[in-house]
C-alpha positions in Angstrom: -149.5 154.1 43.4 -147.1 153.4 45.9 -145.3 151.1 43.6 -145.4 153.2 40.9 -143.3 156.0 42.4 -140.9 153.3 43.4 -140.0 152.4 40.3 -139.9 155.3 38.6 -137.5 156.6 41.1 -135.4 154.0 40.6 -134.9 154.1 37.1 -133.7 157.9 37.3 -132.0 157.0 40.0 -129.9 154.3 37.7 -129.9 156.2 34.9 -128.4 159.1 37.1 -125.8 157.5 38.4 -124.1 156.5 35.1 -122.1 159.4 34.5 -121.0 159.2 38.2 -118.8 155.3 38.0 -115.5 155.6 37.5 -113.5 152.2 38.4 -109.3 152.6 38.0 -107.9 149.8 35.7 -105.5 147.7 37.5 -101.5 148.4 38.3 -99.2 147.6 35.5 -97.1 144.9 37.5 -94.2 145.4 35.7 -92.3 148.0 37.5 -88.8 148.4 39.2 -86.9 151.8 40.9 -83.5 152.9 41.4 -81.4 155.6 42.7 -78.7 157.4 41.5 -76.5 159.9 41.6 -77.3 163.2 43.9 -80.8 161.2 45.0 -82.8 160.8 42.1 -84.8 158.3 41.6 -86.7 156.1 39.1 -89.8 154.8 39.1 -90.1 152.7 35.9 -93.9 151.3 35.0 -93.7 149.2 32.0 -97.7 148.3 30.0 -96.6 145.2 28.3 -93.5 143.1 28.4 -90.8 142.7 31.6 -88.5 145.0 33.1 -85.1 143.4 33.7 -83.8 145.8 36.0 -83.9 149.3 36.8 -80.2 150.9 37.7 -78.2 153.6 38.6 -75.3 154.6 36.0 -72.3 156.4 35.4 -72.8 155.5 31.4 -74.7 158.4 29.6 -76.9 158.5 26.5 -74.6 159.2 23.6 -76.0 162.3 22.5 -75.6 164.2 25.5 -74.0 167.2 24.5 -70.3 167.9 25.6 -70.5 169.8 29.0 -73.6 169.1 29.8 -74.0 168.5 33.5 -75.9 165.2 34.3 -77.6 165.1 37.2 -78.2 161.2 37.2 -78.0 158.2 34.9 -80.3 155.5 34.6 -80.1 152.1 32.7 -83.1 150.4 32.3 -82.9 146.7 30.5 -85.5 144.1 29.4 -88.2 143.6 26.8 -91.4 146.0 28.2 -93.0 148.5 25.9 -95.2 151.3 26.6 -93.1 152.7 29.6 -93.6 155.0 31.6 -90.9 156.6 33.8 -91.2 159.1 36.7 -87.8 160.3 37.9 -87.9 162.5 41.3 -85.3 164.6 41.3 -86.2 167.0 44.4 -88.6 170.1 44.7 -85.8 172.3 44.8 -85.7 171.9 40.6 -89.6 172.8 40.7 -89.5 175.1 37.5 -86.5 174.1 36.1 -86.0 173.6 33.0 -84.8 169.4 31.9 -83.4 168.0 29.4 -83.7 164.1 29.5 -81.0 162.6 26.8 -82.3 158.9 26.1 -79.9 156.2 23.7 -82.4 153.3 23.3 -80.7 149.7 22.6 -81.2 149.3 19.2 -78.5 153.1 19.2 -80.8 155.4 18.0 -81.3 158.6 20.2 -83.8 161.2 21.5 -84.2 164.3 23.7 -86.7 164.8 25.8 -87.4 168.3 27.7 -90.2 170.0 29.9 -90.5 171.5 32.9 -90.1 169.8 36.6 -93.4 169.8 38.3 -94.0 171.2 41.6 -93.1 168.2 43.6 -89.9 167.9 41.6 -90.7 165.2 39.5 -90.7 164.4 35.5 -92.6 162.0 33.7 -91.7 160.8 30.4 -93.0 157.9 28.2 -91.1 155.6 25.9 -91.9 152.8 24.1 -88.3 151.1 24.1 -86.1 150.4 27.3 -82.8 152.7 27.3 -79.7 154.2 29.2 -82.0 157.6 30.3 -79.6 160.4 31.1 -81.1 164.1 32.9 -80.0 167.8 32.2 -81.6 170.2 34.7 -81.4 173.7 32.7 -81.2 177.0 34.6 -84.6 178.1 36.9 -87.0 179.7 35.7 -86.4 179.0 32.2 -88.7 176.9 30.0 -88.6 173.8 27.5 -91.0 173.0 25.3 -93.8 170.4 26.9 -97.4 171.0 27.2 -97.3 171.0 30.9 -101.2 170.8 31.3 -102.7 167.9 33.6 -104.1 164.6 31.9 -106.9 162.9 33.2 -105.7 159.0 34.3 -106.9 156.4 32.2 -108.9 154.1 33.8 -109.2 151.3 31.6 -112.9 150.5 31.6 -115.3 150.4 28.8 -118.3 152.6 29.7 -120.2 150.8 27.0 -121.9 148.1 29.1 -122.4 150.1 32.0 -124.4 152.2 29.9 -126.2 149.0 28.2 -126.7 147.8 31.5 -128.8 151.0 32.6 -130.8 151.4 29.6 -132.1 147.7 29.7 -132.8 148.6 33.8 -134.4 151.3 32.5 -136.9 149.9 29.8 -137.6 147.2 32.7 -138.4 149.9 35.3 -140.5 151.9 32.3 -142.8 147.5 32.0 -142.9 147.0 35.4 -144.5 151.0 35.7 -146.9 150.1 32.4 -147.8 146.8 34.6 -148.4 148.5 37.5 -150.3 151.2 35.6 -152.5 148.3 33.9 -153.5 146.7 37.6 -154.4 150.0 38.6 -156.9 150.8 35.7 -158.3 147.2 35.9 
């Protein structure tokens, strides 16, 4: 009887702890920083490909407006795709409005805006490697960006963990009808 209980419990116990794993997929090791002008920094994390180099610049992305104030410049060369860049521009723009004028290498343009997070950072994602170039707007005003938070991706495949615990499972459910058949005899 003993046994019984033991085996049972250890099949919920698996299949109970499958919603619980959670294992973070490995650092991209592409990466490089930089800092520019009035301390900003770059944090540049690149999914496939190489990142040259990562520096500070007085060039600027040639559709920033006429005007515009740039707080820092960024040049960011190689072959990388899927990139993802964090630029830490201080908490004192928390709120602030930015607008972050990229000129990718093949000359076509973009403009990317939001709102600086709390700890004075923006993210952005790009999927070429450009001259970035950032516009902080006036506080308390607002860009377009859904500013909600995004779960990280973890890279792992819950399909065999959960392949894994059902065929624990069915051997926990013959090893109780065993048990149960000893008993009876």
């Amino acid at each position: 009887m003993k046994k019984k209980i033991v085996a049972i419990a250890c099949a919920a116990a698996m299949m109970l702890a499958l919603p619980t794993l959670a294992w973070a997929a490995p650092s991209p090791s592409n990466n490089g920083t930089a800092t520019g002008d009035n301390g900003v920094t770059a944090v540049v994390k690149a999914g496939s490909g190489a990142i040259e180099g990562v520096a500070s610049t007085a060039e600027k992305a040639s559709n920033v407006p006429a005007g515009t104030d740039v707080v820092a410049s960024f040049k960011v060369t190689g072959d990388a795709t899927d990139v993802s860049l964090t630029f830490n521009v201080g908490a004192k723009y928390a709120g602030y409005a930015y607008t972050v004028y990229v000129e990718h290498n093949d000359g076509t343009t973009e403009a990317l805006t939001g709102t600086v997070a709390a700890d004075g950072t923006i993210s952005i994602h790009v999927d070429k490697l450009s001259v970035f170039s950032i516009a902080i707007g006036a506080a308390g005003t607002t860009a377009n960006s859904n500013a909600g938070s995004t779960s990280p991706q973890t890279g792992v495949d819950l399909g065999t963990v959960a392949g894994a615990t059902v065929v624990t499972a069915i051997a926990a459910g013959a090893v109780f009808v065993a048990l149960r058949k000893k008993v009876t005899e």
